[in-house]
C-alpha positions as CSV (number, residue, x, y, z in Angstrom):
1,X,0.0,0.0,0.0
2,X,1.3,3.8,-1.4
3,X,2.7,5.5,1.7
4,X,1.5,9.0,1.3
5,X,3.9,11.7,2.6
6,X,2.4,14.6,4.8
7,X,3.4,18.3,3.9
8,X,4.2,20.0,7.3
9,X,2.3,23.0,8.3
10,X,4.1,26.4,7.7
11,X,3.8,29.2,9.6
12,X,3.4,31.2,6.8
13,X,1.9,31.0,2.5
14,X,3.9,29.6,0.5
15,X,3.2,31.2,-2.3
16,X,4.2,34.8,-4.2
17,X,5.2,37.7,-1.3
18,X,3.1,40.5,-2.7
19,X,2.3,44.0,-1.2
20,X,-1.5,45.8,-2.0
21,X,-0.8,49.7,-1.8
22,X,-4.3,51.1,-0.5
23,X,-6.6,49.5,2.2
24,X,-9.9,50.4,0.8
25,X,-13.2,48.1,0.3
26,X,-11.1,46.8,-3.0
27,X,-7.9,46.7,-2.3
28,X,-8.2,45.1,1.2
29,X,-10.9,42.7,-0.4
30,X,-8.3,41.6,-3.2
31,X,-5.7,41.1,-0.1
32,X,-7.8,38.7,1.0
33,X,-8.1,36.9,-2.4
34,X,-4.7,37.0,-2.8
35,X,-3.9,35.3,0.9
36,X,-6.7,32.8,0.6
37,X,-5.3,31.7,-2.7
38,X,-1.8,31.3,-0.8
39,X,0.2,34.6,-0.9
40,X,2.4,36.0,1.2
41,X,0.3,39.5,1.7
42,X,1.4,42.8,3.2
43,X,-1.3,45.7,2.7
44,X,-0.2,49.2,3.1
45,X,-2.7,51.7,4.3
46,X,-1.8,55.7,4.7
47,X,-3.3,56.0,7.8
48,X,-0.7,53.8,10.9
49,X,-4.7,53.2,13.0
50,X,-6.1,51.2,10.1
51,X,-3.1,49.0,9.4
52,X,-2.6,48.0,12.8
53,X,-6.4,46.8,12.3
54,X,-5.6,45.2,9.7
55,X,-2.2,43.6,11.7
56,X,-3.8,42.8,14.7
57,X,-7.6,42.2,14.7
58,X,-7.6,40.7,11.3
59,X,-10.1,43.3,10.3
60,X,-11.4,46.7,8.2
61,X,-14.3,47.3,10.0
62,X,-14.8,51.0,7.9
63,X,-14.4,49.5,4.6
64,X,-15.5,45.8,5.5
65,X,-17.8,45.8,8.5
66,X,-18.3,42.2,9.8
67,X,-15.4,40.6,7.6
68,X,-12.8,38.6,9.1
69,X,-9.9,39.0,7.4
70,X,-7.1,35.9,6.4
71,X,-4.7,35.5,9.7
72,X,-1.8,35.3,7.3
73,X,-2.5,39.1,6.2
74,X,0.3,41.5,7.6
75,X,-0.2,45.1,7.6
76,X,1.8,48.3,7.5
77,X,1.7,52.4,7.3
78,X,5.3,52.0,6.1
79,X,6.2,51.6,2.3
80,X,9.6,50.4,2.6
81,X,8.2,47.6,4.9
82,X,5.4,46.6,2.5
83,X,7.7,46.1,-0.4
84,X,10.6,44.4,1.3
85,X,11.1,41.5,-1.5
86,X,8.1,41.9,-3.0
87,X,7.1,39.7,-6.3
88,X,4.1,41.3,-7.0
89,X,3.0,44.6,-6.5
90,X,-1.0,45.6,-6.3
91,X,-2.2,48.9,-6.8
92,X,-5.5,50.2,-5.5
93,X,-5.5,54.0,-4.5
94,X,-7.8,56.4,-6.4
95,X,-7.1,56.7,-10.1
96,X,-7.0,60.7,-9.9
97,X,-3.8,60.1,-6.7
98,X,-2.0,57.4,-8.4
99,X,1.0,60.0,-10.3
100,X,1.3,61.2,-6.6
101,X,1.6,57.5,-5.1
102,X,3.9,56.4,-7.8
103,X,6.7,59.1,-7.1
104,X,6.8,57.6,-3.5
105,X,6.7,54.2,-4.4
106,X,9.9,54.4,-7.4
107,X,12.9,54.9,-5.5
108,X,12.0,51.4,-3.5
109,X,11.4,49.6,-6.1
110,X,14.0,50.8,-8.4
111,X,16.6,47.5,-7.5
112,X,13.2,44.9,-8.0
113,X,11.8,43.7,-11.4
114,X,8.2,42.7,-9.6
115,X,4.9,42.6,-11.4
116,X,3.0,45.8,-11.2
117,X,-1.1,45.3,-10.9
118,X,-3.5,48.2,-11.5
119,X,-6.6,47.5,-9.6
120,X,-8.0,50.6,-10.7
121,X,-10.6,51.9,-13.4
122,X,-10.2,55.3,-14.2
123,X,-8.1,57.7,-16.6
124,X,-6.2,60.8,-15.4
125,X,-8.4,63.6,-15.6
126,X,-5.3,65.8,-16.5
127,X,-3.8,63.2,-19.4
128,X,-6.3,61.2,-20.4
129,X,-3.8,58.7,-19.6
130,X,-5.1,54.5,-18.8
131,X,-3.6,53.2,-15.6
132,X,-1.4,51.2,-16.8
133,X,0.3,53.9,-18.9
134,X,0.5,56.3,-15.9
135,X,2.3,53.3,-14.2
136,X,4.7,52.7,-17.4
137,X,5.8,56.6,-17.1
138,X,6.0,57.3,-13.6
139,X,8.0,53.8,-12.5
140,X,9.4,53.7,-15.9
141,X,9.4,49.9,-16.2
142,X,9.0,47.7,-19.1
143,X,5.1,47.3,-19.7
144,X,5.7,43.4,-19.8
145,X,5.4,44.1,-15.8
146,X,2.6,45.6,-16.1
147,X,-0.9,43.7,-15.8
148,X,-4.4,45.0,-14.6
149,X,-7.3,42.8,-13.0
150,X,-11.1,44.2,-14.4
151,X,-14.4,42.2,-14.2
152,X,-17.7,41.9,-12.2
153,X,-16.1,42.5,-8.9
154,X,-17.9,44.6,-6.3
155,X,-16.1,44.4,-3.5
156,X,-18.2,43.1,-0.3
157,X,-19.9,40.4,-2.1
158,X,-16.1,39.1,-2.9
159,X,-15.6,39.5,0.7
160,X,-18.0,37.3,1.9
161,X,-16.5,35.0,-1.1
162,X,-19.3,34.8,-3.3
163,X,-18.0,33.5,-6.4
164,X,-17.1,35.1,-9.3
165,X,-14.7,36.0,-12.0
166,X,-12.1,38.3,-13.7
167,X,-9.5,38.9,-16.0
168,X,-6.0,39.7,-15.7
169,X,-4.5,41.4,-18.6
170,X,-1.0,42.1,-19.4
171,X,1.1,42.6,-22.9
172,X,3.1,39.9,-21.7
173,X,1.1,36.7,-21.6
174,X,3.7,35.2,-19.3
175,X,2.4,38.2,-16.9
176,X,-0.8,37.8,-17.3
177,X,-0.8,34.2,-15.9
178,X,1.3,34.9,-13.6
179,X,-0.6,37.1,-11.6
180,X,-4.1,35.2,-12.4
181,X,-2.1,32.5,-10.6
182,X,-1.9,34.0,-7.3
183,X,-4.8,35.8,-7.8
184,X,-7.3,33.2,-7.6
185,X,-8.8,30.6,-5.5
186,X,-11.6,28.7,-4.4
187,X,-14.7,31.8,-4.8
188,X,-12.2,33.4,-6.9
189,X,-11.7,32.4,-10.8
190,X,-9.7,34.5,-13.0
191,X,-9.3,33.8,-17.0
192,X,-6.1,36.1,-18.7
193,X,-5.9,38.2,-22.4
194,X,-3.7,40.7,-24.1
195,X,-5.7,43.3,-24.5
196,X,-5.0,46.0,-21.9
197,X,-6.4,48.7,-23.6
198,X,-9.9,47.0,-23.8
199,X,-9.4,45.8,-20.4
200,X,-8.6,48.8,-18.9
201,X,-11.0,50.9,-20.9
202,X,-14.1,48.4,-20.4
203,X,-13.6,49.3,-16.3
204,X,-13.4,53.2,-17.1
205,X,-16.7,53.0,-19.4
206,X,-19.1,50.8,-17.5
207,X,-18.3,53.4,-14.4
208,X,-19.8,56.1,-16.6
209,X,-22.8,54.2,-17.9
210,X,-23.5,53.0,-14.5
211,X,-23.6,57.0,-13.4
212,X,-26.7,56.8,-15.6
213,X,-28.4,54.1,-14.6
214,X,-28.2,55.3,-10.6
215,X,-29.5,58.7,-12.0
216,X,-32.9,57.6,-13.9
217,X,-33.0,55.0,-10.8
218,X,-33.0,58.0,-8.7
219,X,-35.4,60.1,-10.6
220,X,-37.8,57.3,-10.6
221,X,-37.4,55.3,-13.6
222,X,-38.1,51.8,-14.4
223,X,-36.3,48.7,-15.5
224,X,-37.7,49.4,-19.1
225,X,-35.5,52.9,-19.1
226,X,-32.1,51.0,-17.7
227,X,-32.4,47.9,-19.5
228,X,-31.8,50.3,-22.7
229,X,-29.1,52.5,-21.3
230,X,-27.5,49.1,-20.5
231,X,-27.9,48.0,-24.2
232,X,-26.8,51.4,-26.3
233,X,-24.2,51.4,-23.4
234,X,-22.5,48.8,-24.4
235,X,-22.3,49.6,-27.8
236,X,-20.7,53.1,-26.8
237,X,-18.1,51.5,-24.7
238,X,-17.2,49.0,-27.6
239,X,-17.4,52.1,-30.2
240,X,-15.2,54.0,-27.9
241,X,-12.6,51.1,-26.9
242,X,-12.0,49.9,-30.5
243,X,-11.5,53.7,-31.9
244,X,-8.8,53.8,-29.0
245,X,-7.3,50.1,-30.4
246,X,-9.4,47.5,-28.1
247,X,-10.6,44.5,-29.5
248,X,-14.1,44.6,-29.7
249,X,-14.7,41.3,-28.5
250,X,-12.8,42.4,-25.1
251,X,-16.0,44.4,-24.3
252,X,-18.0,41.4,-24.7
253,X,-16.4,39.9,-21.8
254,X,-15.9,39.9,-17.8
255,X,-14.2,43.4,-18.4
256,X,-16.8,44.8,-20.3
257,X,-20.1,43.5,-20.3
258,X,-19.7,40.9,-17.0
259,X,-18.6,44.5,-14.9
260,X,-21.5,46.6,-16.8
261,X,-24.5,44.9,-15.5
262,X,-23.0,44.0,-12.1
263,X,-22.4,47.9,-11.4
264,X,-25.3,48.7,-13.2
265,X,-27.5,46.6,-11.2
266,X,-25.8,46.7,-7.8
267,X,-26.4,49.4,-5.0
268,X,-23.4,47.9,-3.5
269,X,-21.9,49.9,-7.1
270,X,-20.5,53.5,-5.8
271,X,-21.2,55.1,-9.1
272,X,-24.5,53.5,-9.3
273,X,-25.4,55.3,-5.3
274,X,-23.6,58.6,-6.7
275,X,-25.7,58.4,-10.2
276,X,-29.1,58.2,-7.3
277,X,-27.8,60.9,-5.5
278,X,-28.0,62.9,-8.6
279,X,-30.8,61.5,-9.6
280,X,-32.3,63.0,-6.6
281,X,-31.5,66.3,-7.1
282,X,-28.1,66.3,-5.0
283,X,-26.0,68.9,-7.0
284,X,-22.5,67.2,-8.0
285,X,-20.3,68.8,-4.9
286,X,-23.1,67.5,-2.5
287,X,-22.8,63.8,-3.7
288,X,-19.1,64.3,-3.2
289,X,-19.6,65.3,0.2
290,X,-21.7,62.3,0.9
291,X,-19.4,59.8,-0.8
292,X,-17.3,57.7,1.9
293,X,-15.2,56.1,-0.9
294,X,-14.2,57.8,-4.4
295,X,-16.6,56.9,-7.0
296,X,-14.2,56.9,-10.2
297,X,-16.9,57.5,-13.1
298,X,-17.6,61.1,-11.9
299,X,-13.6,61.8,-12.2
300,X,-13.5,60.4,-15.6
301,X,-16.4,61.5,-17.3
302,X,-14.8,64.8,-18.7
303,X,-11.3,63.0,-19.8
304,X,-13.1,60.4,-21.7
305,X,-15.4,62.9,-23.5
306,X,-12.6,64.6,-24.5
307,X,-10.7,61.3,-26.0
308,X,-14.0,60.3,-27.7
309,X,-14.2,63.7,-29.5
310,X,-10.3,62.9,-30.8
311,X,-11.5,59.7,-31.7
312,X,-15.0,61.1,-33.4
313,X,-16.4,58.7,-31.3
314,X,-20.4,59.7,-30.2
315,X,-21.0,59.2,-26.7
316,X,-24.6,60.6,-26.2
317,X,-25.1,58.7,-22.4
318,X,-22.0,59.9,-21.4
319,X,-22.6,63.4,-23.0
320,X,-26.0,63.5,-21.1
321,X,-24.4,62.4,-17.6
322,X,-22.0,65.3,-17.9
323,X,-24.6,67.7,-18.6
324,X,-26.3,66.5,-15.4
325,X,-22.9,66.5,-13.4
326,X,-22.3,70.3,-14.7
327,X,-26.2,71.8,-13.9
328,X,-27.3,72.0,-17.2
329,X,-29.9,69.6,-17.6
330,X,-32.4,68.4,-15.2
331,X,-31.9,64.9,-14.4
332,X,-35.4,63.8,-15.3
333,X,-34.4,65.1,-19.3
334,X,-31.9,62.2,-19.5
335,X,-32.9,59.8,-22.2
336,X,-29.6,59.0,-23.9
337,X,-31.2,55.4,-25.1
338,X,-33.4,57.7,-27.8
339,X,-30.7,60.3,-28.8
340,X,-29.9,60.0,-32.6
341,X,-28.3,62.5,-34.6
342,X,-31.8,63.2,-36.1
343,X,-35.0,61.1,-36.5
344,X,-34.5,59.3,-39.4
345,X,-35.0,55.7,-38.5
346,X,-32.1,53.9,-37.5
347,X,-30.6,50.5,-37.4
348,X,-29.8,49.0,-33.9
349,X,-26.3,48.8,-33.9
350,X,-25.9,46.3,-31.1
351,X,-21.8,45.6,-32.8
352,X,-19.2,47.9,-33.4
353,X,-20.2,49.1,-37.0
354,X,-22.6,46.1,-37.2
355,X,-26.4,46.4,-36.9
356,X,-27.5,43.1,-37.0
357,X,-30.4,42.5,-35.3
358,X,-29.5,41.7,-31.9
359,X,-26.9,38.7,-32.8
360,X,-24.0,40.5,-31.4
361,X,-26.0,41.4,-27.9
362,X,-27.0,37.4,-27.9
363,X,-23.3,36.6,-28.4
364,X,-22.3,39.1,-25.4
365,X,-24.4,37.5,-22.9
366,X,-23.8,33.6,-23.7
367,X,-20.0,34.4,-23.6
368,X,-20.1,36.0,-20.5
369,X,-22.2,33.3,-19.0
370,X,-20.4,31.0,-20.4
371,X,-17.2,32.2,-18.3
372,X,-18.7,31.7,-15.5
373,X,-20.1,28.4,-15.4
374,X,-16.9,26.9,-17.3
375,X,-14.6,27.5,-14.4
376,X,-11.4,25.6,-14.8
377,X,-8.1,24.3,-12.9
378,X,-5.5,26.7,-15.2
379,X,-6.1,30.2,-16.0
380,X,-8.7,30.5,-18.9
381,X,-8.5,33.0,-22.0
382,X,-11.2,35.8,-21.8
């Protein structure tokens, strides 16, 4: 009879020693998927009160009340100490501070080739910049290190591991799997691509479309009214990502259409509860106010107008949200589903330069579900 040989309890994971820089809902929530998938994980949080939290009572109880939190997760208010021998390197600070966070974090990780993950789903309002190339410029490391993790991930569902999924992309497919690797585990699935510019763009848009739904949800609007902003939603996002060189079929997919309807449906979503708060008739400063934690699609809504008009790209949601955001129109005038260039009847584009009678939308929806049911033992292709 096969003798079996017992592997002896460690102390500590065995797996990658990776540091996640910001101790919000999402980026203590991915600590947590990273530990319970086996990493060695040190969060860094600015303020010294909340990482010793963190440390010592294994919790986050403002950004994750009633979560216990992995006993193998070590804490810190110092940067030096969270990057000590890091392999991986986890981003999740608000997209507007990241240039500011960067210049702190360079000069200790200048000796260290680690991964670098962007957590994050917004563009610089003063560049235009993606994430990732805000990252590229400020570390000035090869992008081949540089990966981002998008999908249907609100944060305190994940925390009470419901399951679900995501995608890690990276220009480097050797990246890419790399980090879905360690990122993953047993409520936790994450499938890998190329495409970082539809990856990164498809968490951006579905922020802004999301913006819309929460305001016609708080004007008093019914499912009929969403379920189309939804629809021409998508087909914005894809017309938008493929002008600025995604793949179209990206948007299809956990980063596009999997995040839209789980922000667009979710109050858990922060840009769906700031969207409500405008739909209310807070004035954009007020929502701000009431906001605990940074809802990203009000920061990127001007920077991503001003890339679609480069691209000649027609945004009319976003256009409307903005006018909303600025005091110009009164959020119960927002029907962006029936805005046309004039009223000559239209196709329904529901493909990027395709009207084809719905096919496309059918295609988005079985390929998402798809990804979820087919989980698998090795990281999937998105």
């Amino acid at each position: 009879r096969r003798r079996v040989a017992l592997t002896p309890k460690r102390s500590t994971p065995a797996g990658p020693r990776v540091a996640v820089i910001g101790a919000g809902s999402w980026g203590t929530t991915f600590g947590k998927i990273l530990a319970d998938g086996g990493a060695q994980v040190t969060m860094w949080a600015r303020r010294a009160e909340l990482a010793h939290e963190i440390d010592e009572a294994k919790r986050n109880s403002r950004y994750l009340p009633g979560i216990n939190l992995p006993r193998t997760m070590a804490a810190t208010h110092e940067l030096a100490i969270a990057l000590r021998d890091v392999d991986q390197v986890y981003l999740s600070v608000p997209s507007q501070s990241l240039r500011e966070n960067l210049k702190a974090l360079r000069p200790l990780l200048s000796d260290n080739d680690a991964k670098i993950v962007s957590l994050m789903k917004g563009v610089e309002r003063t560049s235009g910049l993606r994430m990732s190339q805000v990252i590229e410029q400020e570390l000035r490391c090869d992008p081949d290190r540089i990966a981002v993790a998008s999908g249907p991930n609100l944060a305190l569902e994940i925390a009470r591991e419901q399951p679900t999924a995501a995608v890690i992309s990276s220009r480097s497919q050797e990246t890419a799997e790399e980090v879905a690797r360690a990122a993953r585990n047993s409520y936790f699935r994450t499938f890998v691509n190329t495409d970082v510019i539809g990856t990164e763009f498809g968490g951006v848009l579905k922020n802004l479309i999301a913006v819309a739904i929460g305001i016609v949800d708080g004007v008093g609007y019914g499912e009929n009214t969403k379920a189309s902003i939804i629809t021409r939603g998508l087909v914005e996002m894809t017309d938008f990502a493929v002008a600025n060189g995604a793949h179209p079929e990206t948007l299809q997919g956990l980063a596009g259409l999997g995040d839209l309807i789980a922000t667009c449906q979710s109050p858990l979503s922060r840009n769906n509860t700031a969207g409500r708060l405008l739909g209310q008739g807070y004035s954009f400063q007020d929502v701000v106010k009431q906001m605990q934690q940074t809802a990203e699609g009000l920061a990127s809504v001007a920077p991503v107008l001003q890339l679609a008009r480069e691209s000649e790209v027609h945004m009319p949601i976003v256009e409307q949200v903005k006018m909303v955001l600025d005091g110009k129109m009164n959020p119960r005038d927002i029907a962006p589903h029936l805005t046309t260039d004039d009223d000559t009847p239209q196709g329904e584009r529901t493909n990027h330069g395709q009207a084809d009678g719905g096919g496309a939308l059918r295609r988005a929806l079985q390929r998402a579900f798809d990804q979820f049911r087919n989980g698998g033992r090795s990281p999937g292709r998105d």
